[in-house]
N, C-alpha and C positions, 0 to 999 in steps of 0.2 A: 638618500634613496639610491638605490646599489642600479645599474644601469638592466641588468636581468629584470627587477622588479620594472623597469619603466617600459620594456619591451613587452613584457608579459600584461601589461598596463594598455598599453597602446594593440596589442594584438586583439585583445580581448572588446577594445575598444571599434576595433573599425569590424570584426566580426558582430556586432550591436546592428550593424550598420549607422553608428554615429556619422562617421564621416571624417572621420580625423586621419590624416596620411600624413607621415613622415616622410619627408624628401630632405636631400644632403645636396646645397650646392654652392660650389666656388667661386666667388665675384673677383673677376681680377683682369678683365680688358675691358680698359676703358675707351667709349665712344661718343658720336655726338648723336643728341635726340631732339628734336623743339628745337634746336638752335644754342644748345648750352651741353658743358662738357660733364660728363657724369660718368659712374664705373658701372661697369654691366657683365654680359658672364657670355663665354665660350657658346652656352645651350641655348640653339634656335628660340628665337623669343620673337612672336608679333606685340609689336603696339597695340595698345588699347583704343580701339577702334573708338571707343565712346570720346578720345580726347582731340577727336578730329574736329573743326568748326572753325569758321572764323569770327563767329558770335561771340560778344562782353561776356558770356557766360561761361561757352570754350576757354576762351584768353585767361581769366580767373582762376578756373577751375586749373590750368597747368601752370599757370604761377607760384598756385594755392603748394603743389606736387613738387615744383621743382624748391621750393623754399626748405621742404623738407630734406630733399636728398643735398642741398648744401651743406647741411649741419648731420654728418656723419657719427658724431660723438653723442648726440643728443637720443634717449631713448623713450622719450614718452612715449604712452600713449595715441593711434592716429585712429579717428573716431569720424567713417563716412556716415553724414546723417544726411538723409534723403527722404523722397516717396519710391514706393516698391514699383521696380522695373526702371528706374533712374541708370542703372550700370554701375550700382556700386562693388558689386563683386568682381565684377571686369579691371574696375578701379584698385581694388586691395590688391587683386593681383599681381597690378603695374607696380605698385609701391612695393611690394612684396620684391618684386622681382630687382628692384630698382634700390637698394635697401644693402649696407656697408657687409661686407661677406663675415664679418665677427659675426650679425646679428642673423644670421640666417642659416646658420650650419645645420639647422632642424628645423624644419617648417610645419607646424599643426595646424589642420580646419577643424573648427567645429561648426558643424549645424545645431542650433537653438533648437531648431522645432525637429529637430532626430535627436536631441537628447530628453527632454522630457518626460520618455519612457526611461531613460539611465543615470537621472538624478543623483544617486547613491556613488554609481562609477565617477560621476564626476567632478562631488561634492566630498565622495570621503564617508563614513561612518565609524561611530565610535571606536568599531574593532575591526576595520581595514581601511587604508589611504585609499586618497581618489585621486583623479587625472591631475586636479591644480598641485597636490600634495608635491607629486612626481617632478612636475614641473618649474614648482615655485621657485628653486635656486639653482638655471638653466639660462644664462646672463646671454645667452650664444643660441638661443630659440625664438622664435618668432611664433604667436598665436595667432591666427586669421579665425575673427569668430563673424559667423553669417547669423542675421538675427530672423526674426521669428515674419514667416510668410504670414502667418494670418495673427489676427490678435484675438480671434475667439476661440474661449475654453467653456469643454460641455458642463463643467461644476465646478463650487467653491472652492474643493480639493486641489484639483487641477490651478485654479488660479492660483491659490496658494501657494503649492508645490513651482508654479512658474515664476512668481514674485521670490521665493526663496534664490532662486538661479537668475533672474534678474537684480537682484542686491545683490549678490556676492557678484557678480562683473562689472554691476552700477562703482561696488567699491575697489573693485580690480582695477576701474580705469581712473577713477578721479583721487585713492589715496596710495595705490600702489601697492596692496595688501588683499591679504585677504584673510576669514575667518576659519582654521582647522577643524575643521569637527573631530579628528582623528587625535588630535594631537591638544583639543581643548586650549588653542592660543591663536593668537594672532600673527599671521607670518606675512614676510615682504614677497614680493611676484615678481622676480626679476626678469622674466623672459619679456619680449617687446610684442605689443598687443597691437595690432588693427582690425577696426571693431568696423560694421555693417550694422545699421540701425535706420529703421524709422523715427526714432525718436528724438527730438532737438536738444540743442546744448542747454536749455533750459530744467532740462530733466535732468540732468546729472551736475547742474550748478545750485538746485535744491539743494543737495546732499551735502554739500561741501561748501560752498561758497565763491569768491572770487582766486580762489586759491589754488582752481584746480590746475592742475600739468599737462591735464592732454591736449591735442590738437584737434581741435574741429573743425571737416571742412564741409561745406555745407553744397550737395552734390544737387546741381538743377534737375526737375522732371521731365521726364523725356519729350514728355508731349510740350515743356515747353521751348524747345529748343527747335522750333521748325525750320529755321535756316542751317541748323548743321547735319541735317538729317541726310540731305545728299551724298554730303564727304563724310559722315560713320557709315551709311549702308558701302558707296565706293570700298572705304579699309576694309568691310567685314567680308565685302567680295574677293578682295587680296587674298585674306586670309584661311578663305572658303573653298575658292576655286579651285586648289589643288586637288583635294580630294576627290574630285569628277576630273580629275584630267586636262583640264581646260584653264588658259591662261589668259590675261590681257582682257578680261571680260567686261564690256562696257556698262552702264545702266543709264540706257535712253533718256530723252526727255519725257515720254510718256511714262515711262516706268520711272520715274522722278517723280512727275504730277499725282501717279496712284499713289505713292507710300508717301504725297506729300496731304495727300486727301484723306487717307486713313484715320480713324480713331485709335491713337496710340493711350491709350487709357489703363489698363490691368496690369498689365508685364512689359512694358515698352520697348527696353532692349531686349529683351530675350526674346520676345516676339517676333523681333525684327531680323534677329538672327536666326530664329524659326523659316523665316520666310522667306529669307533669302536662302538659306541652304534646300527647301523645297525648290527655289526658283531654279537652282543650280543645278539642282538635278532631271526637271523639265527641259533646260537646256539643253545637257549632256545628251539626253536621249536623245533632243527633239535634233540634234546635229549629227545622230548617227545613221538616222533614215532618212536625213537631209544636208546631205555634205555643202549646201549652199546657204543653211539658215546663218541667219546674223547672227555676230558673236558680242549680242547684246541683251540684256537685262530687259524684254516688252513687258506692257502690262497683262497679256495672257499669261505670262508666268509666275507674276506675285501675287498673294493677297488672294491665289483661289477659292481656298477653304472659309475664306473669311466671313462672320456672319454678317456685316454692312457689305460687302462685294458680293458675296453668293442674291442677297435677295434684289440686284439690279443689276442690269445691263448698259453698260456705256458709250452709249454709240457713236460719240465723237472719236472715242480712243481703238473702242476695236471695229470701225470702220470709217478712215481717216479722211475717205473722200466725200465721207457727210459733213466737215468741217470745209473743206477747199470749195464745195458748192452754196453750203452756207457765206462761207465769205464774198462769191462771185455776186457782182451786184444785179447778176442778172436770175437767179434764183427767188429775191425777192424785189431788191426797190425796183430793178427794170421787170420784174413781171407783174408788180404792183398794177405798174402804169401800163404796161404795152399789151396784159394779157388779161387780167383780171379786170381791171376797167373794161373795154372797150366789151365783153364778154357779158358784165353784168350789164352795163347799156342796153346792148343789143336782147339780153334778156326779158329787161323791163320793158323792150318795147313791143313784144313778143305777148309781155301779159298786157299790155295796156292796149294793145288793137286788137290783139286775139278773141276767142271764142273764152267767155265768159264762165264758165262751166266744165268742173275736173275731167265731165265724162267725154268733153269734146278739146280739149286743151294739152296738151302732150307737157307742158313748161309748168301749166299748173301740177300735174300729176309728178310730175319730177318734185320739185318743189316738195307737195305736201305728201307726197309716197314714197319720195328717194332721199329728199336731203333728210328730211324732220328723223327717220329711221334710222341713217345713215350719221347722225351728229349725237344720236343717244346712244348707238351699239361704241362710238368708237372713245367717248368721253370716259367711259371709268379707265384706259388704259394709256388714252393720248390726252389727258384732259381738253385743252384749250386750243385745242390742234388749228383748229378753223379759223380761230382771231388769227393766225398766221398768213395767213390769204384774202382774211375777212374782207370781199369787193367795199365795206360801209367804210375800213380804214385805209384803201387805197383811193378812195374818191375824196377822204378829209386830207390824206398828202397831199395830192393833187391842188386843193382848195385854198392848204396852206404855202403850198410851193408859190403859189399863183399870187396872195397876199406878201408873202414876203419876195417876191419880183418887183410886187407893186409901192415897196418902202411900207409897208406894212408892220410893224412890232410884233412878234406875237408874243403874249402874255403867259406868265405861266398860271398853272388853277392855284386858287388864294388857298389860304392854311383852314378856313374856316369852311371849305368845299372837300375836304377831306372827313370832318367831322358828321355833315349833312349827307355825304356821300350816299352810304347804305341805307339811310331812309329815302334818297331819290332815288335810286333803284326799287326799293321794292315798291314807293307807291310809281313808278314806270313799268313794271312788270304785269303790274294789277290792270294798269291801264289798259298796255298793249292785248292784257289776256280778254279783258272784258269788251276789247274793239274787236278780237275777232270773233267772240262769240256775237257780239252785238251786229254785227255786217258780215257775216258769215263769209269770213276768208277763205278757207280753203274754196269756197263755189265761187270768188271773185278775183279776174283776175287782174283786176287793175289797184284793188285794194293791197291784193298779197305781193304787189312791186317795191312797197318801201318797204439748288442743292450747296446749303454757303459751300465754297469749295477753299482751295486753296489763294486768301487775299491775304496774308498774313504781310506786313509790311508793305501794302499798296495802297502808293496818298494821293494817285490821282480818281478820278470821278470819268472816267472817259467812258463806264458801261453805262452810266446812268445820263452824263450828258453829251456824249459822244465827241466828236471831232479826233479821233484816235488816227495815229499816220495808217495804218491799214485800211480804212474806208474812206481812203481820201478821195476814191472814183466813186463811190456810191454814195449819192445825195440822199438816198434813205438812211442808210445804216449811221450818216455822219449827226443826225440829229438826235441818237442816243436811243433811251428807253421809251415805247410810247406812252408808261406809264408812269414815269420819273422813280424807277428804283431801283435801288442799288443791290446791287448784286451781293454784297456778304451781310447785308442789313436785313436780307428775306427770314424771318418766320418760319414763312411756309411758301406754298405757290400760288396761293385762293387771289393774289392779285395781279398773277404772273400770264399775259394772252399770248405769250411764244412769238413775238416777233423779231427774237431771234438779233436785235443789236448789240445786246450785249457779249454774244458770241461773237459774232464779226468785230468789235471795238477792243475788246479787253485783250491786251499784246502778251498777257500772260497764260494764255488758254484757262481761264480757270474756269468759265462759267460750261455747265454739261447740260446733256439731251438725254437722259435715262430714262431707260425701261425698268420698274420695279413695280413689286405689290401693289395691290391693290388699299388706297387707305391706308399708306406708311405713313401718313402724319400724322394720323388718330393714335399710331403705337399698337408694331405689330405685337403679336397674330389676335386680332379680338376676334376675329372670325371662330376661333378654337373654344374649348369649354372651359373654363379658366382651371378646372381640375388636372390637365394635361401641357398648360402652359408651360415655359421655362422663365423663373423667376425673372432671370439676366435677360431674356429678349422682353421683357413690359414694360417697354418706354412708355414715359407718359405721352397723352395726347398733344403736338406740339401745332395746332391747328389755332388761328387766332379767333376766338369767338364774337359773334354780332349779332344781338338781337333782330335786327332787318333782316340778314342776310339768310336769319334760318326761319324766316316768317317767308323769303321769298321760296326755300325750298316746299313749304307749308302750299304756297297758291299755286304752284308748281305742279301741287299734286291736285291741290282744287281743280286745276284746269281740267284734266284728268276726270272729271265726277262730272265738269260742266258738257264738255260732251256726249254725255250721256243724259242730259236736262230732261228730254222728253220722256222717257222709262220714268226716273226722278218721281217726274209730275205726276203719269198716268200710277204711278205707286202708291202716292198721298192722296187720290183723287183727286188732282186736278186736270183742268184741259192741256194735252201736249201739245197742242199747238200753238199755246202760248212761246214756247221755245223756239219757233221760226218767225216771229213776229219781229219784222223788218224795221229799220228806224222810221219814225215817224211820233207826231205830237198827238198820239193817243194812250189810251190807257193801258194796252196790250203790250204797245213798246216801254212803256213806263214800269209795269208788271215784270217786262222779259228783263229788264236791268236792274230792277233790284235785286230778284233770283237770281239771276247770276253774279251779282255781286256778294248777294247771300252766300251762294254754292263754293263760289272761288275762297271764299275767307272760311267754310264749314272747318277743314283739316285745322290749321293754322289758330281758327278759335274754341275748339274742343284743345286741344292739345294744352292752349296758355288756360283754360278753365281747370281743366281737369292735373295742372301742374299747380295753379294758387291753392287748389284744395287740397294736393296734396302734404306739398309743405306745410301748413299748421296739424294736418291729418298725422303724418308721420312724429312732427316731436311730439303731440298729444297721444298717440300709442307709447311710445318710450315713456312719456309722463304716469300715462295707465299702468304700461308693466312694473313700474316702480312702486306703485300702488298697490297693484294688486300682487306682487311678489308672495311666495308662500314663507318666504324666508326674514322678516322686515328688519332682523339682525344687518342683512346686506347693505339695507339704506343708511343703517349709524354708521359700519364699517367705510361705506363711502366717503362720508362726511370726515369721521374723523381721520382720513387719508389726505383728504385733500386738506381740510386745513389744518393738516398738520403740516404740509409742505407750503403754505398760505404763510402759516408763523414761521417760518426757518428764515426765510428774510436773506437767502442766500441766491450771489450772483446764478447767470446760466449756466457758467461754465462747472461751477461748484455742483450744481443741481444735475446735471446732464453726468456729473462723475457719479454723483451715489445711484443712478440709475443705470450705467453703464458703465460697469468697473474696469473691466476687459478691453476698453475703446475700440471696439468693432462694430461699433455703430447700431447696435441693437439692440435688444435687449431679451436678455436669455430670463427662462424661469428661476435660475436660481441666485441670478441680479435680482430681479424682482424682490423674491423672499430676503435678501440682503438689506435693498431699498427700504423697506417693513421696517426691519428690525433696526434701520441708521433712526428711523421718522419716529420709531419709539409706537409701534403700531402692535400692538395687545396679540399676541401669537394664536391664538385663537380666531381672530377677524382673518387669520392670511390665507384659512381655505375659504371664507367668504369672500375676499377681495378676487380670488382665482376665480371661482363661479359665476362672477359678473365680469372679469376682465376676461377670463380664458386664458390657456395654457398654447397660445399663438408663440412659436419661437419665430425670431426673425423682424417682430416690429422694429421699429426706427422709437427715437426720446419723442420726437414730436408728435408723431402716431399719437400713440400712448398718454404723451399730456393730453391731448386734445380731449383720445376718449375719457379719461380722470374727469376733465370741468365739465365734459359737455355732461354724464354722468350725475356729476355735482349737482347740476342747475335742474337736471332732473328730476332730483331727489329733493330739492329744494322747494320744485316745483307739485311735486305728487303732496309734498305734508303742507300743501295750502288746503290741502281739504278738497271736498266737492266743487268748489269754481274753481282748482286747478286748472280741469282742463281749457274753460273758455279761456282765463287769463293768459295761459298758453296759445290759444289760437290769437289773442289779441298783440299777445306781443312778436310771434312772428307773422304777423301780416303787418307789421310797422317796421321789419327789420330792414335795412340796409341791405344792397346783393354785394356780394362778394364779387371782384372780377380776378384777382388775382390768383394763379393756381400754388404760391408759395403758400406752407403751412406758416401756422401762428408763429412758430418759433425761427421760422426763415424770417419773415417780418421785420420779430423782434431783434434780429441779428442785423437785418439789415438797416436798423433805427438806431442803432447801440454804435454809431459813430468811435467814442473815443474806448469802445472793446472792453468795458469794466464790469458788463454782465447789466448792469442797471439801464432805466431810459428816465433821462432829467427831464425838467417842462418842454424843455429847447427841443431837445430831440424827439421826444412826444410829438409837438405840435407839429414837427415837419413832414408829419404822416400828413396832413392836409393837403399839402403840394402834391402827393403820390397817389396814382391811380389805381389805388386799390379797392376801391369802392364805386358801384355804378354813380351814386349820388356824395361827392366828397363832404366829408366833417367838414364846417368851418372851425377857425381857430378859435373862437369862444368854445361850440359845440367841446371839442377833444379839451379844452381847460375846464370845463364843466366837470367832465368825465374824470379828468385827472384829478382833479380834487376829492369826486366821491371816492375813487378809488386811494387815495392818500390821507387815508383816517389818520396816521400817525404824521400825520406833517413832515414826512423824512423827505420831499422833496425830488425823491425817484421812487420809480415802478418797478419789482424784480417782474419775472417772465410770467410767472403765475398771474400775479396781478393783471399786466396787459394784457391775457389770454381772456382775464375774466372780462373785461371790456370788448373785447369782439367776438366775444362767445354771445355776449345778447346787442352785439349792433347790426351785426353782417349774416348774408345766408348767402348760399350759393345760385345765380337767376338760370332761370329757362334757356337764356342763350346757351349754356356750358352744355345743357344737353340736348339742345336744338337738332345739330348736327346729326344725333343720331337717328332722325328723319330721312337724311341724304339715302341712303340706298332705297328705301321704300319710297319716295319721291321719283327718285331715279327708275325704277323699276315700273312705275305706275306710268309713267311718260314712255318710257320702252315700250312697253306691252300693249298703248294704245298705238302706237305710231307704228308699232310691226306687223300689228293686224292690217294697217292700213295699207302698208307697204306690201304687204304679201296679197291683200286683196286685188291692188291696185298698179303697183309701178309696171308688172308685166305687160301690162297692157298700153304703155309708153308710146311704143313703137305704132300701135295701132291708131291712138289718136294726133299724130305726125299729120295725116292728111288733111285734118279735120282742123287742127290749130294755124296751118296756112291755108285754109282755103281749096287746096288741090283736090280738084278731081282725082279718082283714083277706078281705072275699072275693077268690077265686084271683082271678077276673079282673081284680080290683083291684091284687090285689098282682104279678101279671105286666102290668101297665101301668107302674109304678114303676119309674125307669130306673135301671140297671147297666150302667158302665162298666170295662172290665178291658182291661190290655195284655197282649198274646200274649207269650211265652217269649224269642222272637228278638227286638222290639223292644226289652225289657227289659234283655234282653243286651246288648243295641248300646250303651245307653245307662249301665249298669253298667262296660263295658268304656273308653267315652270318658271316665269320671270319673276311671276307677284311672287310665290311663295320663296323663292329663293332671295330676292329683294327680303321676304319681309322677316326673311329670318337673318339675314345681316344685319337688319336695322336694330332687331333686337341685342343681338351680341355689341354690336356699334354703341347704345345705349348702356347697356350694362357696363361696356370699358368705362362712355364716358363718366358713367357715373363714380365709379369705381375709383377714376382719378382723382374726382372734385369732391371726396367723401361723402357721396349723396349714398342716403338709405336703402333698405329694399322697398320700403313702401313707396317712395316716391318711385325710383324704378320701374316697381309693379305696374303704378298707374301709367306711366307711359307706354310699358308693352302694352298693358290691356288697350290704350289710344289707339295703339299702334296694328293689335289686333284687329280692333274694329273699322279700323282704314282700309285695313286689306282684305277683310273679308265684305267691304260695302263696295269698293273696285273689283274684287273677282267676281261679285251678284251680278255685277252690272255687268262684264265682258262676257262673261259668259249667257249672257240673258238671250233669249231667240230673237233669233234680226228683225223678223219682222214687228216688233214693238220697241226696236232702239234704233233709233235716226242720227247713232254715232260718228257714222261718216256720210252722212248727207252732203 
């Protein structure tokens, strides 16, 4: 090939916009790098910033580099295989650059995913060569090829045509050849290849065997390398800084802690070189209209744009003397004791000698008109704010300081107080709610007196059991968590009361104090219409779920109804005045507490009635529609889908390829149509199979099986005939609940111990150990099941099989969408306590004289200002909470559902609960005062 043609080759080539650039350059002064001697070149050259670390994995990976550039003669093949954003291109580079000057007199890039449209250019066709043609006998060239950003293609063509160009460089690197189309022969590739790949040495030792030549180094993920992340951002700032001007550029310890907090997940070095070059240039400015700013890296500078940074605020970082007051021990353990004590004392003794009664009571009126209002407006944004100060856990230091003076042990809470935990809470809630309805607190006042961050590599326990050398003067903060948890072991925060030890204890600053959304654990934005969502921001709900706990948000809102008892009564016809009947051993008080034990559990026991009906209600419509189909072709089409993938008898990993050819993890329609026609699926059924699956681009393998069996058992179910349906309702009110949010096939991967795709007796049965079920299998029960399901005696389960066994064991329970109760709970608690509040707290000031006793002259005491809201603004604002509450609660519920594969029908039923809650709480607020003794 004449050198004009290779030029005219390559012009035509980067005019493509391929990506291929010819560079000429001369290796011939040698220097030292890493510590070892090597030849290098005249042209400005930074190090690869990625090979910075002092991590096993750093060390490795320039070992792996320097072994190569010892053996100059040698020209295999160097083949980076990684995850994408690893820095393997940064990596070819180095080598590239690092690389004997015979072999680099012409340097090519190819991008994978920019040729694809130039196939022909770079393949060759019958009647004109292509790029490899040009290059093939080029001993003094180096190829740098970038491989393919994504791995999904819109149709079989496309994959096709990709697989074409993936074998011909599968055989570029493993035999050293390639196949002409031009020339109808097989020719040798002399030039020297370094290859960019997701794909493992596993793939290209298929093809060839243990024979092959190239070099494989096998390049760590970014995100897992958190200890070297310090020293690559450091180089990349070297490397960076010029460009603004600015030299010697530090990056803080704060700005260490953000990018060591960050989700490095999609593109990780590039990302990070994103983000530092923005930071650089925040800088540049931020020093030109501030010749005094630090010439350091803060965290107001990185990570702006970021969508984990944009939706929260950090207030330990960007306001540093929230962490130096948190540490001072007089912010909490000495104000524990010296402020808050002595305070609520003096409080309680205030209600317990005082004036009896809110209208004459100033401490009571606080209380039930200031704090109650004051602790619901401030909960959706500071959750737990208050256990921070809570007087109830500065009197138990106290108590336990006292005990342990006195040689006293304390104990810590047994393993099996953990499990009973959230059933003593909620029946403690019920109690406390029913005592003060029962003794009418608010009118008494001697009644109403009682973010895992960055731990990566951290093996001590000092957040959770304290003794840390930093709280060595505060005898609070040195006895750790008061709730014994560890700070990278949290979930979520549902156990978390903010006192704040773990911040003073941990020498690492890892644990924070953020401000963010509302309901980031549930998985933002449920609040939006899911039509408008962004795919990438729908994290699942990462909230731990509990039957109790979402029964106590349930009486929560009962309370909420019980203050309104007397309207209630005079509603149904009965006497209101039963609702003020006092304790005593008569009939009246006997009456008033059953009502209100009634009332308080009404939310809480509609909700679980109208969720049991739903569940059998929901699979017996899917059962009907199967049924009643206009199509009944679709139900054989079913069947013979699924067991025809029933009889394939093939591992997961085997199974998971024919349905997702592409490995992008989803599955496209024209996978699908593929899958059909591997399973031997009659071409005719595959626009039936489409009408009952849908034309969804984007599901996931497991999605997809799931909907196949469940589907299955459908159809299975519909051609019992007319007892279909009851048998269906009999068999899910017997079913198991599901607590686990993995699907079926996370499960089975996760049981599949020795990776063979299969699950043997052994590994079966150890599903019993696992809390994936409210009520676990015993190990007989799951041997029972193994057998039915092991007609052929082979001794293992493929995936289909175990799918079909918890397709009729498990359901998903009430707890999973409990939760989505929480804003309408929350909002029905607000909106009484604000009426109250707005009635009530102004008037604080006025009853001062009257809760010590003080005389006051009149015209003194008509100068003392009172403040009260009128009826209708009240209303207005009562009315804006419930409905805004109750339209959370509903989008809340839909996520949750959404996450735990629940129906619409079951859905349905809950909004419509949910409806009806809100519209029986706004009847009642709204009702004329003179027939509601709500704040009596």
């Amino acid at each position: 090939m004449t050198g004009k043609k290779l030029v005219i080759t390559t012009i035509l080539l980067i005019a493509a916009g391929l990506g291929v650039v010819p560079t000429t350059t001369a290796f011939h002064i040698p220097r030292q790098r890493y510590g070892f001697s090597i030849s290098s070149s005249a042209i400005q050259h930074d190090q690869a910033s990625i090979l910075e670390g002092g991590s096993a994995k750093a060390i490795r990976l320039r070992k792996q580099l320097q072994e190569i550039w010892n053996q100059p003669n040698i020209t295999s093949p160097i083949i980076l295989s990684g995850p994408r954003g690893a820095g393997k291109s940064e990596l070819a580079e180095e080598i590239v650059y690092q690389l004997p000057s015979w072999q680099t007199q012409t340097v090519h890039r190819l991008k994978l995913e920019d040729g694809m449209d130039f196939l022909d250019t770079i393949l060759g066709t019958t009647s004109h060569p292509g790029l490899m043609d040009d290059l093939s006998g080029q001993a003094n060239t180096t190829l740098v090829l970038k491989g393919f950003q994504s791995q999904h293609v819109d149709s079989k063509e496309s994959f096709d045509r990709r697989g074409e160009l993936v074998d011909m460089l599968a055989r570029l690197v493993t035999e050293g050849q390639f196949y002409s189309t031009f020339e109808n022969s097989t020719k040798p590739f002399l030039p020297r290849i370094v290859g960019c790949t997701r794909r493992p040495p596993e793939f290209f030792l298929e093809r060839v065997g243990k024979d092959m030549k190239a070099i494989f180094i096998k390049v760590p993920s970014f995100e897992s390398r958190k200890s070297d992340i310090k020293a690559i951002a450091e180089a990349k700032i070297k490397n960076i800084e010029k460009a603004f001007g600015l030299s010697n550029v530090l990056l803080s310890k704060e700005g260490t802690q953000r990018l060591l907090d960050h989700r490095w997940e999609v593109d990780g070095d590039a990302e990070l070189d994103s983000e530092l070059y923005n930071g650089l240039q925040f800088l540049s400015l931020e020093k030109k209209w501030n010749p005094f700013a630090t010439n350091s890296l803060e965290p107001r500078h990185l990570l702006v744009n970021a969508y984990d940074e944009k939706i929260r605020k950090r207030l330990l970082y960007d306001f540093p003397f929230l962490r130096n007051m948190i540490m001072s021990p007089w912010v909490f353990g000495k104000t524990l004791t010296y402020v808050v004590t002595p305070i609520f004392i003096l409080f309680n003794l205030v209600l317990f000698l005082g004036p009896q009664t809110r209208d004459e009571s100033a401490a009571l009126t606080l209380f039930w008109a200031g704090w109650w209002p004051g602790i619901m407006l401030v909960f959706p944004f500071l959750g737990r704010i208050w256990c921070t100060v809570c007087p109830f856990m500065a009197v138990g230091n106290l108590f336990q300081e006292a005990a342990t003076n006195m040689g006293v042990q304390l104990k810590k809470w047994p393993s099996w107080a953990k499990d009973i935990g959230p059933m003593f809470a909620f029946a403690l809630f019920y109690a406390i709610l029913m005592w003060e309805e029962l003794w009418d607190l608010p009118q008494n006042g001697a009644l109403s007196a009682t973010w895992k961050s960055n731990c990566e590599g951290c093996m001590t326990t000092e957040c959770k059991n304290g003794g840390s050398p930093t709280v060595a003067h505060d005898s609070y903060a040195l006895k750790g968590c008061t709730m014994d948890l560890k700070n990278n072991q949290l979930r979520d925060m549902g156990d978390c009361v903010m006192c704040m030890n773990c911040v003073a204890n941990c020498q690492r600053e890892s644990p924070e104090f953020n401000v963010r959304p509302l309901g980031l654990d549930y998985g933002l934005p449920w609040l939006l219409p899911k039509s408008i969502q962004s795919s990438q921001n729908m994290a699942l709900s990462q909230v731990e779920t509990n039957f109790w706990l979402g029964g106590i948000i349930c009486i929560l809102q009962g309370s909420v109804l019980l203050h309104y008892l007397p309207k209630i009564l005079s509603d149904i016809g009965m006497d209101p005045r039963i609702a003020v009947a006092g304790p005593a051993f008569d009939a009246s008080f006997a009456t008033h507490a059953v009502l209100a034990f009634s009332v308080l559990g009404f939310p809480g026991g509609l909700s679980f009635v109208a969720d049991k009906a739903a569940v059998p209600l929901e699979s017996s419509i899917k059962v009907l529609k199967r049924q009643l189909t206009r199509n009944p072709a679709e139900n054989s089409a079913i069947k013979t889908l699924y067991e025809s993938m029933l009889k394939q008898n093939i591992d997961i990993s085997a199974a998971i390829k024919e349905w997702d050819q592409d490995g992008d993890g989803t599955v496209s329609n024209w996978e699908m149509e593929e899958a059909f026609r591997l399973l031997d699926i009659p071409e005719y059924e595959y626009s039936l199979l489409f009408n009952v699956l849908g034309k969804e681009e984007g599901r996931t393998v497991s999605s997809l099986f799931d909907e196949i069996q469940e589907l299955y058992f459908d159809v299975k179910e519909a051609q019992k005939g007319s007892f279909g349906l009851a048998a269906t309702y009999k068999n899910q009110m017997s079913e198991n609940k599901f607590r686990s949010k993995l699907t079926f096939v996370e499960i089975f991967n996760r049981l599949d111990k020795d990776g063979n795709g299969y699950l043997n007796k052994e590994e079966f049965l150890a599903m019993s150990k696992q809390k994936y079920f409210k009520k676990p299998l015993s190990e007989e029960e799951l041997n029972d099941l193994f057998d039915q399901v092991d007609t052929l005696g082979t001794g293992r389960l493929n995936l289909f099989m175990f799918m079909s066994i918890l397709r009729k064991n498990v359901s998903v329970g009430i707890q999973e969408i409990g939760y989505g109760y929480l804003p309408l709970g929350w909002g029905s608690l607000t909106a009484y306590w604000l009426g109250l509040g707005m009635r009530e707290l102004g008037l604080t000031l006025a009853r001062v004289p009257s809760t010590f006793g003080v005389w006051v002259l009149p015209r003194l005491e008509e100068s003392i200002p009172q403040y009260a809201f009128d009826t209708s603004t009240i209303h207005i604002v009562q009315s804006v909470v419930i409905i805004v509450s109750y339209i959370a609660s509903v989008s809340l519920t839909q996520k949750l559902c959404d996450d735990n594969r629940i129906g619409p029908v079951r859905f349905g039923t809950h909004a419509f609960t949910q409806t009806i809650g809100a519209a029986i709480t706004l009847y009642l607020m709204l009702s004329p005062e003179a027939v509601v003794s709500a704040y009596r």
